[in-house]
C-alpha positions in Angstrom: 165.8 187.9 111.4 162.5 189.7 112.4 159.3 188.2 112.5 158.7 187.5 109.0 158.2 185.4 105.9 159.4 185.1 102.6 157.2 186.5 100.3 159.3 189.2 97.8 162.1 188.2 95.1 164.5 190.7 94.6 165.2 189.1 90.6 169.1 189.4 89.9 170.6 189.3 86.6 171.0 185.2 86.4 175.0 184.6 86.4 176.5 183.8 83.2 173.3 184.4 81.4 174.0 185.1 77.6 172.9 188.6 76.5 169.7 188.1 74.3 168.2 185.0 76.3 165.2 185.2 79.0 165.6 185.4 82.0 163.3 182.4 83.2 162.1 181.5 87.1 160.7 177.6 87.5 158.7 177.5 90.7 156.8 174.9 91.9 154.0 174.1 93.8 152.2 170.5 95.1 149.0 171.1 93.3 146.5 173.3 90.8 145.4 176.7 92.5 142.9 177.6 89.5 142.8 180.3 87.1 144.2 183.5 88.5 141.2 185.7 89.1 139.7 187.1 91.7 136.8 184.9 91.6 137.7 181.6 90.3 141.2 180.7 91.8 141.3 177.8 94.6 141.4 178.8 98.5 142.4 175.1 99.3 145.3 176.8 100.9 147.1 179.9 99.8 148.5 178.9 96.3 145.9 180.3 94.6 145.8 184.2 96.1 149.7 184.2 96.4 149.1 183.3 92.7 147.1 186.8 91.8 149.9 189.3 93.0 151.7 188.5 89.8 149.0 189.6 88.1 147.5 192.1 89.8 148.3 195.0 92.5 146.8 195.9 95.8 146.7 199.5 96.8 149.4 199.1 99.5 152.1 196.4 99.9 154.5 195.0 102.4 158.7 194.8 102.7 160.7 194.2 105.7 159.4 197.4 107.9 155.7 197.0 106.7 154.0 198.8 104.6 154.6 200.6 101.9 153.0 202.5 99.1 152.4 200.8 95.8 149.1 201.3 93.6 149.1 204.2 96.1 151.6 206.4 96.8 149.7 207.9 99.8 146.9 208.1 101.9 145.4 209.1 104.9 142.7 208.2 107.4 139.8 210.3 108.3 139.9 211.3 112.5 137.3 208.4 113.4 139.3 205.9 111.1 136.0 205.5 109.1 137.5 206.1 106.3 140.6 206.4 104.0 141.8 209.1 100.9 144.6 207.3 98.6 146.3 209.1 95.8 147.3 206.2 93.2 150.5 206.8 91.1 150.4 208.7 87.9 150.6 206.6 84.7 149.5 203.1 85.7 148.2 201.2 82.4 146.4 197.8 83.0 148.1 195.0 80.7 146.0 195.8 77.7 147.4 199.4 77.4 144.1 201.4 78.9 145.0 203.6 82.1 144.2 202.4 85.3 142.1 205.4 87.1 140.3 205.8 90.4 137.2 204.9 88.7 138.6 201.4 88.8 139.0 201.1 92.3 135.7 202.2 93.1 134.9 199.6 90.2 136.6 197.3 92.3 134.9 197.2 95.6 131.2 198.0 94.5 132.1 194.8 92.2 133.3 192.7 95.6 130.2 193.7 97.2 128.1 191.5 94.3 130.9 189.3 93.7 133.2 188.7 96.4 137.1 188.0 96.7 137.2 184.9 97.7 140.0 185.2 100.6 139.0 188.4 102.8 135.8 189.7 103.2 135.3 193.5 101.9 131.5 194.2 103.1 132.6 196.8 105.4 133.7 198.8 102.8 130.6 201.1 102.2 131.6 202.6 99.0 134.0 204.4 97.4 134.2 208.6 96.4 135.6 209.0 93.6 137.1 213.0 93.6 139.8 212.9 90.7 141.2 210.1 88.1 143.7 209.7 90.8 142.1 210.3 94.2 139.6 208.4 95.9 137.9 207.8 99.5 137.3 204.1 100.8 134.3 204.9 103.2 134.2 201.8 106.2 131.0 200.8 108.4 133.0 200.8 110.9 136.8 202.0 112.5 138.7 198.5 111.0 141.8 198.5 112.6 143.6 195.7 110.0 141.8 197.3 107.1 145.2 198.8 105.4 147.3 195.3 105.7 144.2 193.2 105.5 141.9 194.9 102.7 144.1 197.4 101.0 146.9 195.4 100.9 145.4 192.2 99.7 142.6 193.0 97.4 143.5 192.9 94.1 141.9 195.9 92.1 140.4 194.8 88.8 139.5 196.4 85.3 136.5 198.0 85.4 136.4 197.4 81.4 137.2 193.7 81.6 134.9 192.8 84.3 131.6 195.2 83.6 128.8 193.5 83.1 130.2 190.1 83.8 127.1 188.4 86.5 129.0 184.9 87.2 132.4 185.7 87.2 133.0 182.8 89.0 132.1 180.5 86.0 134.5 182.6 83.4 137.4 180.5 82.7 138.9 182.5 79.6 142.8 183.4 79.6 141.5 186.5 78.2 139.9 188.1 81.6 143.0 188.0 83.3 144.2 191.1 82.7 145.6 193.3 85.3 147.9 196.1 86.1 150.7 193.7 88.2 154.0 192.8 87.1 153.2 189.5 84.8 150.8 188.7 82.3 149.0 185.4 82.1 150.4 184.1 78.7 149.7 180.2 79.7 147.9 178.1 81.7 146.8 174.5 81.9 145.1 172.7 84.7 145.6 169.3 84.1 148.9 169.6 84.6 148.6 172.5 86.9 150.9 174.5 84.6 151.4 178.3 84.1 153.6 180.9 82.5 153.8 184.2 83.3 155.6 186.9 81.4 157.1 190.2 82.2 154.6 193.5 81.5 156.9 195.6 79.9 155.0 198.9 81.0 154.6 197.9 84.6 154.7 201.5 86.4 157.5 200.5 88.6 159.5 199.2 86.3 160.0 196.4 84.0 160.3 193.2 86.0 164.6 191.8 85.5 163.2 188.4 85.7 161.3 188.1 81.4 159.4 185.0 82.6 157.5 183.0 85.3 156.9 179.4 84.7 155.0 177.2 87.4 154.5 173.2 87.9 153.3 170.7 89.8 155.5 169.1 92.1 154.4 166.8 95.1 155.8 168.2 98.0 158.4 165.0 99.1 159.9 165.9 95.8 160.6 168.8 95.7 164.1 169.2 97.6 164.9 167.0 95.2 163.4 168.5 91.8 165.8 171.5 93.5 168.7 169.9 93.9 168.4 168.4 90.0 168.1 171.9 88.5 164.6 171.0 87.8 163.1 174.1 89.3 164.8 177.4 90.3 162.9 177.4 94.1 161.6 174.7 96.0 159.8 174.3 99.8 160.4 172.2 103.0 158.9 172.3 105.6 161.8 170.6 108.0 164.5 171.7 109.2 167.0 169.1 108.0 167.4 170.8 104.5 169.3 173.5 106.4 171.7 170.8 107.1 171.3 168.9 103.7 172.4 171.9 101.8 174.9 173.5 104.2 178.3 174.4 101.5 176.2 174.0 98.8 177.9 176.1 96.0 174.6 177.7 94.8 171.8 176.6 96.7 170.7 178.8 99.8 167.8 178.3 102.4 165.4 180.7 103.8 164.3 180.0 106.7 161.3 181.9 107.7 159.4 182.8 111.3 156.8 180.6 112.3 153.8 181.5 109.7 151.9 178.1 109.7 150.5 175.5 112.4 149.8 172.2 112.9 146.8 172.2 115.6 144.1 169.4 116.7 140.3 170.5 115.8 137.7 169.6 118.3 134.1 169.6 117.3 132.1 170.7 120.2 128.2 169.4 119.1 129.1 165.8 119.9 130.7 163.9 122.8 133.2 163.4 123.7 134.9 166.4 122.2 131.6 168.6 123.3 133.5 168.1 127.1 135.9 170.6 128.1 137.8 168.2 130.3 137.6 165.8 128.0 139.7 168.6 125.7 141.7 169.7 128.8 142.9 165.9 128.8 144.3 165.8 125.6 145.9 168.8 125.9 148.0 167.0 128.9 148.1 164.1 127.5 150.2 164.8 124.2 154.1 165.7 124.3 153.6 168.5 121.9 157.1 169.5 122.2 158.3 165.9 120.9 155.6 165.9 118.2 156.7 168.9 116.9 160.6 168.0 117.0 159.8 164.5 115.2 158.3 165.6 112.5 160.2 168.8 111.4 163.1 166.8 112.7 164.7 169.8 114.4 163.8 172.6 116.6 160.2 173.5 116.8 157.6 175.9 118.4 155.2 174.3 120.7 151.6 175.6 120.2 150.3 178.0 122.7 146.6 177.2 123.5 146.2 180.9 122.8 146.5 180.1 119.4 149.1 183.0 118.8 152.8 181.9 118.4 154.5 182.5 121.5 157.4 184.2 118.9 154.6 186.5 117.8 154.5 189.7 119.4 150.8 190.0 119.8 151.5 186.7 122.2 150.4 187.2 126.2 152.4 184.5 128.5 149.2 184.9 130.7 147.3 182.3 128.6 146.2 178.9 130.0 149.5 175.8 129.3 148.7 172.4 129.3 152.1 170.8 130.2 152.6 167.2 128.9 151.5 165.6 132.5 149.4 161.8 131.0 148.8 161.3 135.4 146.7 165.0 134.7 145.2 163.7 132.0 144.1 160.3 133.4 142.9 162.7 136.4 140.5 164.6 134.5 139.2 161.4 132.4 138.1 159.9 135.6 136.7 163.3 137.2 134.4 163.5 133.9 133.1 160.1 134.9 135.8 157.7 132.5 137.0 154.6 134.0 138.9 151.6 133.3 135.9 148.9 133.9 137.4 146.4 131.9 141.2 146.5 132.7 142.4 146.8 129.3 143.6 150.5 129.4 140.3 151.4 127.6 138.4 153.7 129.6 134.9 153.8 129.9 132.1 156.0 130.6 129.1 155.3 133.4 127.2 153.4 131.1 129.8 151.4 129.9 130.6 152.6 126.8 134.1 152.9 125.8 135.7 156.1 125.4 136.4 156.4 121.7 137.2 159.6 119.2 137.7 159.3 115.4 140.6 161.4 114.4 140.8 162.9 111.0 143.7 163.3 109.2 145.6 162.5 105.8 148.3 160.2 105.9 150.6 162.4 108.0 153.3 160.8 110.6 152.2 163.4 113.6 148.5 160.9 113.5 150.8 157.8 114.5 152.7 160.1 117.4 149.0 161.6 119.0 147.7 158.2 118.6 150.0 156.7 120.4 149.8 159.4 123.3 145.9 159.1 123.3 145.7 155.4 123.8 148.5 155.5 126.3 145.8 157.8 128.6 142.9 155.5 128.1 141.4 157.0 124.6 140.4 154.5 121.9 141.4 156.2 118.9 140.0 155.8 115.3 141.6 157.0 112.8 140.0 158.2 109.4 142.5 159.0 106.7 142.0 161.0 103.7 143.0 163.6 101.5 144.0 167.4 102.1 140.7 168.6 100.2 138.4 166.0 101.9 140.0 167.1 105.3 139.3 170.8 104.4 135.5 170.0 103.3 134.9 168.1 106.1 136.2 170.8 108.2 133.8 173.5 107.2 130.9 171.4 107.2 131.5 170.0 110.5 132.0 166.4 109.9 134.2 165.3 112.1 135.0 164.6 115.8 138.6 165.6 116.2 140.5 166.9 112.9 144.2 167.7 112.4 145.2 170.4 109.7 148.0 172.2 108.7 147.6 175.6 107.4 149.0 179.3 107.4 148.0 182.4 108.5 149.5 182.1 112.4 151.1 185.7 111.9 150.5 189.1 110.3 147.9 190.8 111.8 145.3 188.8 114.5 142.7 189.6 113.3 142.9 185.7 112.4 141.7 185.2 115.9 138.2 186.7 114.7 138.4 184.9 111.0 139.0 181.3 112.1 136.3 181.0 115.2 133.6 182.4 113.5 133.3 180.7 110.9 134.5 183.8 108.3 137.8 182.4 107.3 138.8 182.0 103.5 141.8 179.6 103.9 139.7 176.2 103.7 142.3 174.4 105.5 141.8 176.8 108.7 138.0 176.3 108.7 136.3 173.9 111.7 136.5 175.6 114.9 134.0 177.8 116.1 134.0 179.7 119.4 130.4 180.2 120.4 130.6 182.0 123.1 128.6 185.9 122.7 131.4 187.0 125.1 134.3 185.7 122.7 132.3 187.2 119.8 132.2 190.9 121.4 135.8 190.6 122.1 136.7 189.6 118.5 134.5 192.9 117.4 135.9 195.4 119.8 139.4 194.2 119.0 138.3 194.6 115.2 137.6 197.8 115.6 139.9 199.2 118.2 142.3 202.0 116.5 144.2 202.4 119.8 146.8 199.8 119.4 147.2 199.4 123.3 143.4 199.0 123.7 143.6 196.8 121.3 146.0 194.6 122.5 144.1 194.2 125.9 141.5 193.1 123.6 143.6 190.3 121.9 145.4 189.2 125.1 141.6 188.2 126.2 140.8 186.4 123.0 144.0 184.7 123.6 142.9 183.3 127.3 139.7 182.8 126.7 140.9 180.2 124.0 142.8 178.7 125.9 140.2 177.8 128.5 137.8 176.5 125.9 140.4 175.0 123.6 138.4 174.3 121.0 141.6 173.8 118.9 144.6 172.8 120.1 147.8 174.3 118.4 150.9 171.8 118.6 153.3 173.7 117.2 154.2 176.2 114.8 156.0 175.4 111.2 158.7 177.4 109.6 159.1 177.0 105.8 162.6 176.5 104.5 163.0 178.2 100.7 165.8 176.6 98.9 166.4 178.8 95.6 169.3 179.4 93.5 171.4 181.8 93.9 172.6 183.0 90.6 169.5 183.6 89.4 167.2 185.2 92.9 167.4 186.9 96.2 165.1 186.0 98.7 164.0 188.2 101.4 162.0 188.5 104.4 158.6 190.7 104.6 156.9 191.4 107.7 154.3 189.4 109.4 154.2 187.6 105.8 153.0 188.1 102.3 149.1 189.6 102.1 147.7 188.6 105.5 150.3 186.0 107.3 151.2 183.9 104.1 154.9 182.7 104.1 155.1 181.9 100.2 157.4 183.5 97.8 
């Protein structure tokens, strides 16, 4: 399999389905993601914007090669990459019948400017020439070298008629706005029980969906192997690697497994000691077995974390970055070069003026806290541990409250430009957000890479993102998660698209 994630159904005809009776899909998910609009679903993880594509279409797409046309069926850059002509298809309608046009594109991004999408950032998008009802010209600050995977194909363009004159569209909550030109209309949706239905749109310009309806509900993630084994939903998620086993002869039920699209990684904040101290950070790094961390909890093989952040599967990866091999005698070493001794003889350490090295770690009730307490206390580190749940973690994460945080997001694939997004402080995903590289050197890099158009200039410049994270570690990835898709058979075909769905997601 290439490096990938499942992101596109390929609806079948459901076996044995009567003729007359709807097709229906049950999918699941392990909470409420919000209304799906633009501006008011949730970014506490990637639910919610995974959510819009049924609803609405970006200008270009993804399948297993990359990408491919879809509101547009071409385009071109201009020689200094600053900006881009697209030709959208002929004969797109929005769900209410009125044609979509170029004008709503333009709509679109002068609207984000005011307004913005809530998962990527679109201010470098200057304006928009609009030179026919089907041609138009993105103009950029700037050369943006992700800007067709990361802006075209992930903003969602949006009905100049519906949204017009509309100055909080954040606070519009009516089933009535979510109109858009996508495969499914919005035809139900209720948040206390995180419950929506989408339908097909019969006049979708590439063709009627072959799956008539899309229902959603909330499932807590330790159920919902089971709620897919019970015929309860159609398509379920794991995230370990025993389900391949579990289901292995199943008649019906499949797994798809998918590359490495999500991390589990240790947040540092570096305003307060201890964390502020880079040895202090190198000594963690040494003194947890990542490789056993990561093979306990997804109970199978996993990906260690590269300190480089980038997945060492990922072909953007550079061996040349800094390792941290499980070595506790290194870590020890370090502790007591930054002044940390054991005073007292109780494995404690302590600092010069006797005060005992101690961290709070962050976390919700996950078993991989147990594992790197135990680690931490075997070098010497008093560890405190502050459970809570997954949005308290993620709010306390982008404001900074915390000492050492773990999180589990997605997003660790695609295009890395992620390297820029999540250490300065511009990333969407709310369950990415708390580390911060301030270092004016690191921040040029993360520009020039931004804006490099040469793909081997630009991968000199990621290479040295890459290394220099991995000598400040102010996160420390401990490995990489696959997701396992278990769906039935009869009624879909999963496949794989690259580098993930909009900009490294691995959700169908």
């Amino acid at each position: 399999m290439t490096r990938t994630a499942v992101v596109l159904l390929a609806v079948m005809a459901a076996a044995g389905t009567a003729a007359g009776q709807p097709r229906v899909l049950r999918l699941t998910w392990w909470t409420d993601v919000g209304l799906p609009t633009p501006f008011a679903f949730s970014t506490l993880g990637p639910g919610g914007v995974v959510r819009l594509t049924l609803v609405y279409d970006t200008l270009v797409w993804k399948d297993e090669q990359g990408l491919i046309p879809w509101l547009a069926q071409a385009w071109r850059p201009s020689p200094d990459a600053r900006a881009y002509v697209f030709t959208l298809h002929d004969g797109i309608t929005w769900h209410d019948g009125r044609p979509l046009t170029a004008h709503d594109v333009r709509f679109s991004f002068d609207y984000y400017r005011r307004h913005p999408f809530r998962w990527v950032d679109t201010q470098l998008v200057t304006g928009v020439e609009v030179r026919d009802r089907r041609t138009v010209v993105v103009r950029l600050a700037q050369p943006f070298a992700p800007f067709l995977e990361n802006i075209a194909g992930v903003v969602p363009i949006v009905p100049e008629h519906i949204w017009r004159g509309i100055e909080q569209p954040e606070r519009v909550h009516d089933l009535g706005v979510v109109v858009g030109s996508g495969p499914y209309r919005l035809v139900e949706y209720r948040p206390e029980a995180g419950l929506y239905r989408f339908v097909a749109f019969d006049h979708y310009f590439r063709g009627r969906p072959r799956i008539d309806e899309i229902r959603y509900t909330v499932t807590p993630a330790e159920r919902q192997v089971l709620a897919v084994q019970t015929g309860q939903v159609d398509q379920a998620m794991a995230t370990t690697h025993d389900v391949v086993r579990l289901l292995a002869g199943h008649p019906y039920l499949r797994v798809m497994e998918t590359e490495p699209l999500s991390v589990a990684r240790l947040l540092f904040n570096l305003e307060q000691a201890p964390t502020s101290l880079r040895p202090f950070r190198h000594a963690v790094a040494h003194a947890l077995d990542r490789a056993r961390i990561g093979e306990t909890i997804v109970r199978g093989p996993a990906v260690v974390g590269s300190a480089g952040v980038v997945p060492p599967t990922d072909p953007w990866y550079t061996p040349r970055v800094h390792a941290y091999p499980y070595d506790p005698m290194r870590a020890r070493a370090l502790l007591r070069n930054a002044g940390f001794e054991d005073r007292d003889g109780d494995g404690v350490l302590e600092g010069r003026d006797g005060t005992r090295l101690q961290v709070e770690l962050t976390s919700t009730p996950v078993r991989d806290v147990d594992l790197i307490e135990q680690m931490l206390r075997a070098v010497g580190i008093d560890v405190r541990l502050r459970t809570v749940d997954p949005a308290t973690r993620a709010q306390l994460g982008v404001e900074g409250r915390f000492q050492m945080l773990l999180t589990f997001h997605t997003g660790s694939g695609g295009d890395p430009d992620y390297l820029r997004t999540w250490f300065t402080g511009q990333e969407a995903n709310q369950f990415a957000a708390g580390s911060l590289m301030r270092s004016p050197t690191y921040a040029r890099l993360a520009q020039l890479q931004a804006r490099a158009v040469d793909p081997v200039q630009r991968r000199r410049y990621v290479e040295a993102m890459q290394i220099a994270l991995s000598e400040e570690l102010p996160t420390l990835p401990l490995y990489y998660r696959r997701f396992y898709w278990i769906y039935d058979s009869r009624k879909v075909t999963l496949f794989p698209t690259r580098g993930g769905l909009l900009n490294g997601i691995p959700l169908a």
